[in-house]
C-alpha positions in Angstrom: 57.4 108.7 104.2 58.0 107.3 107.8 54.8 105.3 108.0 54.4 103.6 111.5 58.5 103.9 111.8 60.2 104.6 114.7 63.6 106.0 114.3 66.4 105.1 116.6 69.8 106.2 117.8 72.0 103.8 119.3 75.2 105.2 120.3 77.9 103.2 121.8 81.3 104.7 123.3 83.7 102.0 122.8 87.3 101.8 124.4 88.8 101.7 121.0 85.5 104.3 118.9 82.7 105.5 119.6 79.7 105.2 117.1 75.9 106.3 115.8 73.8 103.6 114.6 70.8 105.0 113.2 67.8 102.0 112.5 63.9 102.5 111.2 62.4 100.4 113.2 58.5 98.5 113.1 56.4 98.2 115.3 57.1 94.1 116.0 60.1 95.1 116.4 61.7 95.0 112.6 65.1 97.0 112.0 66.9 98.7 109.3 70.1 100.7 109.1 70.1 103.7 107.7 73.2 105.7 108.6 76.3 105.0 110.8 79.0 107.0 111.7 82.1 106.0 113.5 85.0 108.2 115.2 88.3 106.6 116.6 89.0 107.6 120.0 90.6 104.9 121.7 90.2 106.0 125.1 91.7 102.9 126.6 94.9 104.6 125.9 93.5 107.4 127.8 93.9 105.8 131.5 96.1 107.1 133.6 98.2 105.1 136.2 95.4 105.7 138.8 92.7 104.2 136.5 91.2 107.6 135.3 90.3 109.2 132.8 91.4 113.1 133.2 88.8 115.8 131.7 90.4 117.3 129.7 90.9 114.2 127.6 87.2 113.8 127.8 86.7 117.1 126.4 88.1 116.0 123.0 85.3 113.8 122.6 82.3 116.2 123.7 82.3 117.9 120.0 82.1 114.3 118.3 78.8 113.4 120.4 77.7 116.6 119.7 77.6 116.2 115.9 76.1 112.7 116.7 73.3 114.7 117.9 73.1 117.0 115.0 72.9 114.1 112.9 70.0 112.3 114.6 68.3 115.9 114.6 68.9 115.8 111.2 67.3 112.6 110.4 64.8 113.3 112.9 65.2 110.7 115.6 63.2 110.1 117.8 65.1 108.2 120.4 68.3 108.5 121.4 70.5 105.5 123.5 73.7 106.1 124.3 76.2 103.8 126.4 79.2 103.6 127.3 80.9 100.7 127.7 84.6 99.6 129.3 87.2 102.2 129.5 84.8 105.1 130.9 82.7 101.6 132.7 86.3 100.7 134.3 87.7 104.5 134.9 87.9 105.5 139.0 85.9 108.2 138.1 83.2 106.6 136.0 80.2 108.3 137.7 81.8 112.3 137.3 83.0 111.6 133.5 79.0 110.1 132.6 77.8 113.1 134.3 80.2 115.6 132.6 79.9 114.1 129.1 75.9 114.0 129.5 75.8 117.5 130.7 77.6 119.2 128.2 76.5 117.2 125.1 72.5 116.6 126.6 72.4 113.6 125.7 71.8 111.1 128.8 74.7 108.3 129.0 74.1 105.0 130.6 77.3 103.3 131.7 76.8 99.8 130.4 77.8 96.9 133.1 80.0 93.9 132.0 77.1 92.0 132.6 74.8 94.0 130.2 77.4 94.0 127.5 77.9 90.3 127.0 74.0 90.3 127.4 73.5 92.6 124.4 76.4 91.1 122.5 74.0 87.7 123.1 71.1 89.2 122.4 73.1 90.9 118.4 74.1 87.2 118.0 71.2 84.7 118.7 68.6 86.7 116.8 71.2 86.6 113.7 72.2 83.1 113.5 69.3 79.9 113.9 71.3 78.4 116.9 70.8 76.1 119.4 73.9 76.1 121.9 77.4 77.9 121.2 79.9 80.7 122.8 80.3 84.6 122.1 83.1 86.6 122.2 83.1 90.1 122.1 86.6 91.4 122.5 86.7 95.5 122.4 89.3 98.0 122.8 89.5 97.4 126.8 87.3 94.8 127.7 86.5 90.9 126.4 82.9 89.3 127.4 82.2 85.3 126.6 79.0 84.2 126.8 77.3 80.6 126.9 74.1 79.7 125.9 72.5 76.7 125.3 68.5 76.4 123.8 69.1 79.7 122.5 68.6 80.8 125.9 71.2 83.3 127.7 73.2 80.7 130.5 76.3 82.3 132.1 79.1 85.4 130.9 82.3 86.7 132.6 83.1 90.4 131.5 87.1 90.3 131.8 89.2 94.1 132.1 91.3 93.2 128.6 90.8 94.0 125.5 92.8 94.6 122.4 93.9 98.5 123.0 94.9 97.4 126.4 97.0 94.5 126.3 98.8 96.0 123.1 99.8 98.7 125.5 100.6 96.1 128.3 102.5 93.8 126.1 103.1 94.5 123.0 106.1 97.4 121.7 104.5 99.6 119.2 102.8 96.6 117.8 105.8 94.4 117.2 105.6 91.5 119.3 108.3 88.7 120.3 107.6 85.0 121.3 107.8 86.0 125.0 105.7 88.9 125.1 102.8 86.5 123.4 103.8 83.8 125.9 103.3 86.3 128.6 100.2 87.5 126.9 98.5 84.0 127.1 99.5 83.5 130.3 97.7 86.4 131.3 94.2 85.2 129.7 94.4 81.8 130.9 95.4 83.0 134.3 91.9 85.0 134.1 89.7 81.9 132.3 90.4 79.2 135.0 88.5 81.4 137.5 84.9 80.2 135.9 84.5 76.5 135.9 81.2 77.0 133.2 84.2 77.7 130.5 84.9 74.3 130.4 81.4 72.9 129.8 80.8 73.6 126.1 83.6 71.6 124.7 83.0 71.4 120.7 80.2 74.3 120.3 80.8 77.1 117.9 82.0 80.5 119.0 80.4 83.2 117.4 83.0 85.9 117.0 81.9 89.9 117.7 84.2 93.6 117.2 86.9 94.7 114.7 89.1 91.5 115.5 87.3 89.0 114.1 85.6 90.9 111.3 89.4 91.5 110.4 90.4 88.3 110.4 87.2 87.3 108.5 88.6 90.0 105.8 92.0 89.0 105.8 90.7 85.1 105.3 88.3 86.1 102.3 91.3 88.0 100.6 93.7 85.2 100.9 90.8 82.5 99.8 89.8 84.9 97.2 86.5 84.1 98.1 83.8 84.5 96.2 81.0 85.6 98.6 82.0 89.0 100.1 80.0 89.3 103.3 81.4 88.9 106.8 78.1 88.0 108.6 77.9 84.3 109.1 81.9 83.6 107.6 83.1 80.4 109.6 86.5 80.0 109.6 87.9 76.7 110.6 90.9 75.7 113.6 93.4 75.2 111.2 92.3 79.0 109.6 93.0 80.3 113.4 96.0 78.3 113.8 97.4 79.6 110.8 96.7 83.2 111.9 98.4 82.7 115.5 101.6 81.1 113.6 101.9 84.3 111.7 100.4 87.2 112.5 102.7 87.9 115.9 105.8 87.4 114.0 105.0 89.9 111.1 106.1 93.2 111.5 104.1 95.9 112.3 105.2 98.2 109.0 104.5 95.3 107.1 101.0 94.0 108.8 99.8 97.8 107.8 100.7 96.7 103.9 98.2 93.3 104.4 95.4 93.5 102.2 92.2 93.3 103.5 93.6 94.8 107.4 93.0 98.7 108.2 96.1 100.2 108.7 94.4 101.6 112.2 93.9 97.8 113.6 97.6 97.0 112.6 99.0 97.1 115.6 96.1 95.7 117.9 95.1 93.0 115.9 97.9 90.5 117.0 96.6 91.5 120.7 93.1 90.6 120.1 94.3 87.8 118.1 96.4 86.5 121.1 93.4 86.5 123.7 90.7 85.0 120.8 93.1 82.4 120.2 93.5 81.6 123.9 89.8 81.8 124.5 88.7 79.3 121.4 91.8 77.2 122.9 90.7 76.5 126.1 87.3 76.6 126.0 87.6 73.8 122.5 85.4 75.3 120.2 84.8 73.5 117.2 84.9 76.5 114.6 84.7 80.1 114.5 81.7 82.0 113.1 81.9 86.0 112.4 78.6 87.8 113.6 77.6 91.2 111.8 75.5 92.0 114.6 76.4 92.4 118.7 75.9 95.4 121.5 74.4 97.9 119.4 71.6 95.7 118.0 71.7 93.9 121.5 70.5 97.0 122.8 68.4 97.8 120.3 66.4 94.6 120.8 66.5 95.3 124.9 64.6 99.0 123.8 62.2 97.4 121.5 61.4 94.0 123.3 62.9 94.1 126.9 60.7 91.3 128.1 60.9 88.8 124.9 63.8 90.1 123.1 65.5 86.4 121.4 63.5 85.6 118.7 62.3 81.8 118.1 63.5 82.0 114.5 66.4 84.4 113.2 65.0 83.8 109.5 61.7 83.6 110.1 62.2 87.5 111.7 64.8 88.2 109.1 62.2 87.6 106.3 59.5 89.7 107.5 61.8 92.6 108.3 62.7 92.3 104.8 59.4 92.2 103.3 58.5 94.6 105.5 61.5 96.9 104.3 62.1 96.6 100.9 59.4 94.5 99.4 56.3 96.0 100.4 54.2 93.0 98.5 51.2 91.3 99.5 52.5 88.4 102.0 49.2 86.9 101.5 50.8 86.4 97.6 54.0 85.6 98.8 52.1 83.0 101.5 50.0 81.5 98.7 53.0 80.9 96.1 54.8 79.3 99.0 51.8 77.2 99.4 51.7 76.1 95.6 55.3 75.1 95.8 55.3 73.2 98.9 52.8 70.8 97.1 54.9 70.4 94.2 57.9 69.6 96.3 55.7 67.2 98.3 54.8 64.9 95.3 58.9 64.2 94.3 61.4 62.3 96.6 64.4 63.6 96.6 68.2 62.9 97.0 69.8 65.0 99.9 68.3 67.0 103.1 64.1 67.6 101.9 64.0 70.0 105.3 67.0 72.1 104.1 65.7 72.1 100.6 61.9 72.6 101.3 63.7 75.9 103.5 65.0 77.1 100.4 62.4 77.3 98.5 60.5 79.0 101.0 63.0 81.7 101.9 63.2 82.3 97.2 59.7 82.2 97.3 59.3 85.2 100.2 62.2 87.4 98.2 62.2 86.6 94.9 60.5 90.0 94.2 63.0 92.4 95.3 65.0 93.3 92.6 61.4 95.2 91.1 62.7 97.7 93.1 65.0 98.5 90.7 63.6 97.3 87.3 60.7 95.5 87.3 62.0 93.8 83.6 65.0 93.1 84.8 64.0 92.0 88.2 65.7 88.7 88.3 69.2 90.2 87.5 68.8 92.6 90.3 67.1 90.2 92.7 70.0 87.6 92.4 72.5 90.6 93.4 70.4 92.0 96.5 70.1 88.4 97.9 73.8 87.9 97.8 74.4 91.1 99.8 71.0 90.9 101.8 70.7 91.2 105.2 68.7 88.1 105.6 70.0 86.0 108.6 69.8 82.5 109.6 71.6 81.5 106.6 74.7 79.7 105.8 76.8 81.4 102.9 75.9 78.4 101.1 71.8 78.5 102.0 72.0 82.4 101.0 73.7 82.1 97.7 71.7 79.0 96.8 68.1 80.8 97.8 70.0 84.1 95.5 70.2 81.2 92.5 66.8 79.9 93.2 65.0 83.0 93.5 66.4 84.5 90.4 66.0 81.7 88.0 64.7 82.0 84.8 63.9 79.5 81.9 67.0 80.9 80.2 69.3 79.1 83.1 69.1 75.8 82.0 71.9 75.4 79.9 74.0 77.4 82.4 76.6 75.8 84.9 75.1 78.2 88.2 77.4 77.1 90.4 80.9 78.6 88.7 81.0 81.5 90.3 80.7 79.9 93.5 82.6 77.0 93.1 84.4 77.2 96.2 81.0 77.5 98.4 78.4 75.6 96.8 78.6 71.5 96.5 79.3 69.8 93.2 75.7 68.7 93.3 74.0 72.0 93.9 73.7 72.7 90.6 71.5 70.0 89.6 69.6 71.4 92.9 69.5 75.0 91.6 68.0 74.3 88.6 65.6 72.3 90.2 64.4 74.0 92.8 64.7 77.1 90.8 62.4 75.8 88.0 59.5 74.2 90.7 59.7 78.3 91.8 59.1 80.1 88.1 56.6 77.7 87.9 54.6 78.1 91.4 55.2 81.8 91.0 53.9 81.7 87.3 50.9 79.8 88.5 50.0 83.1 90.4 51.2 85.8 88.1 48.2 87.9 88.8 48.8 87.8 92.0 44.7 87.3 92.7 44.9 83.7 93.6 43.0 82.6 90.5 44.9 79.0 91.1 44.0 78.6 94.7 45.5 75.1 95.4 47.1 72.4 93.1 47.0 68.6 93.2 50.5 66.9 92.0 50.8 62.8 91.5 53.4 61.3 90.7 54.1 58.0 88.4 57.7 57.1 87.2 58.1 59.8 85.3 54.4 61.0 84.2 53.7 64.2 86.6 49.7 64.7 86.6 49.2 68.3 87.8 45.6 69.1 88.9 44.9 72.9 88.8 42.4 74.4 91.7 40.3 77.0 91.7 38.5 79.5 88.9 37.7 77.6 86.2 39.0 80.3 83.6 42.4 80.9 83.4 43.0 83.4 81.8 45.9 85.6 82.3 49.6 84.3 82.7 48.7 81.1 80.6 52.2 82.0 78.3 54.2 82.3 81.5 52.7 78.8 82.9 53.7 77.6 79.6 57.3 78.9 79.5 57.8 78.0 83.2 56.7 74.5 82.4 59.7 73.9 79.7 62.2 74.6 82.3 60.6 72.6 85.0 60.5 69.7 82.6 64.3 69.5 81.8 65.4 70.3 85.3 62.7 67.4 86.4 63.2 64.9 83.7 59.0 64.6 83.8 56.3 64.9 81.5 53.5 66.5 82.7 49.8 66.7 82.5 48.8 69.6 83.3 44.9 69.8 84.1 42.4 72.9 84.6 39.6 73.5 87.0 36.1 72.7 85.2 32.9 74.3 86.8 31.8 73.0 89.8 
């Protein structure tokens, strides 16, 4: 059932692949992905000495985008984009290869401008992450774009001609690399980054990382931190991280590079090239830390077809969320809304140790999801709701935030005794536990205060004295259903509290 969906094809021909993205989309502009394919082409290896790329190399890739086109008939799309980015974007004969490759595969190819490409790459990034000012990098099989903004607003970008297909041909042998060669390599970057004064003005921002580099290096970081989260979106790795990377990546052979666990053996020889120029980049322009983005040009122009005129969001998680319940929840937000509501006045009647902003946040975000995992099983919706959290799409997030709100949102009174934080030991805080079971009890129990989801509690009224809680119920004066689960809900949210509490119902009137 496609309800009010539109379904979308977003396909993007790379230097170093070309791919199908294939998103249900809402109409305030809400995405999902429901099928992506990808092909390796490298056509930056393609160009000739005269900057071209010959037709009969072109050819090779004509039945590829044709079966791209079978599959969106297939899952019966009903908008096709398709864009081409550097090699073809840099080729002599750009024009005559877009207008052979459109013709005999009927699909209409845009060549997307260096400009446009560190836009979109912008646009992927800033409604993924809740960020004021920072860099992107996008490096690709022949082409790197950096990007500035500041106030989440788009400011300057520079599309440079190198990438990491092309400067592994350039400099590299086969993927082996010497001292000199990534001397000269570096040379070659900075010699291109001194052009653009604005490259110096951002000293200490993040740079938000997009393309196969960076989510490699994100992978081979997890692998050797064995850590615990397995998501790429959002991983931040530190200097020392990149430093470590650049000490020994070059000097490892390529044979043994392909044995690395956590690296495809089809990056092996261009990662130490697109290494090389993001090390250079986050060198010179002094970024603080490095932070892998899930989402870049093919969402970038996704947002620039579904929003052209306001396509940055004010709030990634606020648009994250709604997606979601949108998506996989399909709940009553006036329910979800009115549990939120319940728990916010709780929260409001306790000081509390640490950041109340972050923490009020979190139990906002568990509050909007904490019903997903009835998907599934709607008895063992807790179980299943903890797992889908951990590897949700939600953004705006730290790994921390997302794994807490996954803790929070799943909680039950059988958690008390438990030690949440084990498994994530080398994520969480030492004092998030105490936080989880908080925040996760003061959730049960503003959920079981609506359990029939009618709004028979309509407000609540929460004092505090030392440690006496008086809780004022609002609303109907029967109560009757979910009394057992206010009951059960309390237990827990008394130990993780350390309170007693009164609880008081609505009389007539």
């Amino acid at each position: 059932m496609r309800d009010d969906l539109c379904r979308i094809g977003i396909i993007d021909i790379g230097s170093n692949s070309i791919r199908l993205v294939i998103y249900d989309t809402t109409s305030e502009g809400g995405y999902k992905i429901i099928k992506e394919c990808k092909y390796s082409a490298r056509l930056s290896e393609k160009i000739t000495k005269e900057s071209r790329l010959e037709q009969h190399d072109m050819e090779t890739i004509i039945p590829v985008l044709r079966q791209f086109k079978e599959i969106c008939d297939e899952f019966e799309v009903d908008k096709i984009r398709a864009g081409a980015t550097a090699a073809i974007r840099n080729a002599a004969n750009s024009a005559e290869i877009i207008a052979f490759l459109s013709e005999a595969t009927s699909i209409p190819i845009e060549v997307i401008s260096g400009h446009q490409e560190a836009y979109f790459g912008f646009l992927g990034v800033i409604n993924a992450f809740d960020v004021e000012d920072g860099f992107v990098i996008d490096i690709g099989g022949g082409s790197t774009e950096i990007t500035l903004f500041r106030g989440r607003r788009y400011q300057h970008s520079i599309s440079f001609p190198f990438g990491a297909v092309n400067t592994n041909s350039m400099f590299g042998q086969g993927g082996n690399w010497t001292a000199e060669q990534v001397h000269k390599l570096q040379a070659y970057v900075i010699g291109r980054l001194v052009e653009h004064e604005w490259l110096s003005t951002g000293s200490g921002l993040p740079l938000f990382g997009l393309g196969g580099t960076l989510r490699s290096l994100g992978k081979l970081d997890q692998k050797t931190r064995d850590y615990s989260l397995q998501n790429s979106h959002g991983y931040t790795m530190p200097t020392e991280t990149i430093e470590h990377f650049m000490a020994t990546l070059p000097l490892t052979p390529y044979e043994k590079r392909k044995e690395l666990d956590g690296l495809s053996k089809s990056r092996a020889d261009i990662i130490v090239s697109g290494l090389i120029i993001f090390h250079t980049v986050y060198q010179y322009i002094g970024a603080s830390c490095s932070v892998i983005s899930g989402e870049g040009l093919r969402e970038g122009m996704l947002h620039d077809l579904l929003n052209p005129e306001e396509p940055v969001r004010n709030s990634a998680l606020e648009y994250s969320l709604n997606t979601i319940i949108r998506f996989d929840i399909r709940t009553s937000k006036r329910h979800l809304d009115h549990i939120y509501k319940l728990a916010h006045s709780l929260f409001e009647a306790f000081t509390v140790e640490g950041d109340k902003v972050e923490q009020d946040m979190l139990i906002y975000v568990a509050t909007m999801l904490h019903r997903t995992g009835t998907n599934i099983n709607y008895y063992q919706s807790k179980r299943h709701t903890r797992y889908w959290l951990m590897n949700s799409p939600i953004r705006g997030l730290t790994h921390r935030q997302l794994i807490l709100c996954a803790l929070i949102a799943s909680y039950s009174t059988k958690s008390r005794k438990q030690k949440m934080s084990n498994l994530h030991k080398d994520i969480l805080l030492a004092s998030d536990d105490e936080l989880i079971h908080k925040l996760g009890a003061l959730v049960q129990l503003s959920i079981a205060l609506d359990s029939s989801e009618i709004g028979i509690v309509s407000d609540l009224k929460a004092d505090l004295h030392g440690n006496n809680l008086s809780l004022e119920l609002q609303g109907a004066p029967a109560l009757l259903i979910g009394l057992e689960d206010i009951e059960n809900a309390l237990k827990a949210f008394r130990s993780a509290w350390s309170v007693k509490v009164k609880l008081g119902f609505p009389s007539n009137g």
